[in-house]
C-alpha positions as CSV (number, residue, x, y, z in Angstrom):
1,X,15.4,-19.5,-44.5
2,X,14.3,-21.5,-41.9
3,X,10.6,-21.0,-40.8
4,X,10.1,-19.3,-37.0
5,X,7.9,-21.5,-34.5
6,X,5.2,-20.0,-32.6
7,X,5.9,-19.4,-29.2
8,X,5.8,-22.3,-26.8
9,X,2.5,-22.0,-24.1
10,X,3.6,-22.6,-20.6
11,X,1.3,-22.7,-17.8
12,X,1.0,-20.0,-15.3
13,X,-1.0,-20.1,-11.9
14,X,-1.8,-16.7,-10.2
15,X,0.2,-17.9,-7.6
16,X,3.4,-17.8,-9.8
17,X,3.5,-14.2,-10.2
18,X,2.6,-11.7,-7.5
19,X,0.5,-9.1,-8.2
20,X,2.0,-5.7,-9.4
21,X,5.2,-7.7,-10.0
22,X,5.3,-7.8,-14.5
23,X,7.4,-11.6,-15.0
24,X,10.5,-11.3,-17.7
25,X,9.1,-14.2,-20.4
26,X,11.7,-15.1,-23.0
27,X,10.1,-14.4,-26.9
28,X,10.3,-18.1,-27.5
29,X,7.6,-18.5,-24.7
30,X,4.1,-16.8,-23.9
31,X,2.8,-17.5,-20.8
32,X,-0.9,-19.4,-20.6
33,X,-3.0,-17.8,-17.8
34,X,-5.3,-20.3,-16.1
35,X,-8.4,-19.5,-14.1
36,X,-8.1,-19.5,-10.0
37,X,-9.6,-21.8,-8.1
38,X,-8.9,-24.4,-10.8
39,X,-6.7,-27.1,-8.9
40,X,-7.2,-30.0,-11.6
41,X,-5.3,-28.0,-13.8
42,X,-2.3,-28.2,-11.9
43,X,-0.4,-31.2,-12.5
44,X,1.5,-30.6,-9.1
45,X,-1.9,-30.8,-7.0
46,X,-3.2,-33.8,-8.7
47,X,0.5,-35.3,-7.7
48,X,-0.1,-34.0,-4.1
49,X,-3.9,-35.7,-4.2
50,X,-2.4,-39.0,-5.4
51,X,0.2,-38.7,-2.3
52,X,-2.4,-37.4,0.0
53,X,-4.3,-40.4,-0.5
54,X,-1.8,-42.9,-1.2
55,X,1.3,-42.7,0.9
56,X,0.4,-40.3,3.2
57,X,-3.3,-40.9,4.5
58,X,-4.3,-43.3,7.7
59,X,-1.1,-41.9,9.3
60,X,-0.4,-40.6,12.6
61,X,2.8,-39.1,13.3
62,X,4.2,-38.2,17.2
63,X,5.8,-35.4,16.1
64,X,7.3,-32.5,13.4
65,X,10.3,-35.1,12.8
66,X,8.5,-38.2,12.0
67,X,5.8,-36.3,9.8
68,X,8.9,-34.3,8.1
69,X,10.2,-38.0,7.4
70,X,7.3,-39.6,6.2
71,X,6.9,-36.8,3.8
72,X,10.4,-36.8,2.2
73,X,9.7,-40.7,2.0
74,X,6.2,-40.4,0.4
75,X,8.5,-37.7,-1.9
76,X,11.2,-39.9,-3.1
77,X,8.8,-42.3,-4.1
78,X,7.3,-40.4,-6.1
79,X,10.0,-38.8,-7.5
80,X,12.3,-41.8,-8.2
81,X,8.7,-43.1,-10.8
82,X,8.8,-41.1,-13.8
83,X,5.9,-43.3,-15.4
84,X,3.8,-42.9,-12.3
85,X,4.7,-39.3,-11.9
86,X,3.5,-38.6,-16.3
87,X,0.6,-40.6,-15.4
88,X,-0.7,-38.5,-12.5
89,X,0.5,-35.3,-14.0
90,X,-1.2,-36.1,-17.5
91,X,-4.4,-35.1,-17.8
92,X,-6.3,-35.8,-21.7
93,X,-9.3,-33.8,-21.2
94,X,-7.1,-30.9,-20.5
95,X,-5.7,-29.3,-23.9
96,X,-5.3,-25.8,-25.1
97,X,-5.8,-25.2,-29.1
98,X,-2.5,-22.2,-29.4
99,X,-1.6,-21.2,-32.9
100,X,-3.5,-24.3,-35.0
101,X,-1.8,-26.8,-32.2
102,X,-2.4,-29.0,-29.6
103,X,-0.6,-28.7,-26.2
């Protein structure tokens, strides 16, 4: 027989599920509660820091359009660099030990 894996740890804000609200997690996943107020643990905000600061900073824009556009251009950039986009999002100083494993 084939041996069974442990579980696979995914990452789960406070933000994801609403309070009162109980989330339907598949068996092959358990779900990794992390602390509030914790931004640098979020891959997504350190992506949203790098744009901040990057693409998006010494900018004034006339109106809702041109700050809508500069945003979806500051977003395709990012989002057509899969290195830079592992980079930002990759943090080493933030592991879990889950089951004998690192993640």
């Amino acid at each position: 027989s084939v041996a069974r894996s442990p579980p696979a740890p995914m990452p789960c804000w406070s933000a994801m599920v609403p309070d009162g609200i109980d989330p339907i997690v598949p068996d092959n996943i358990t779900l990794l509660p992390l602390p509030p107020c914790a931004p640098e643990l979020n891959p997504l905000e350190n992506v949203w820091d790098y744009l901040r600061g990057n693409k998006l900073s010494s900018r004034v824009c006339d109106n809702y359009e041109a700050l809508r556009n500069a945003s979806k251009a500051a977003r395709n950039f990012i989002a057509n660099d899969a290195a830079r986009m592992t980079s930002i999002g990759t943090t080493d100083w933030a592991c879990v030990s889950l089951w004998g494993r690192w993640y």
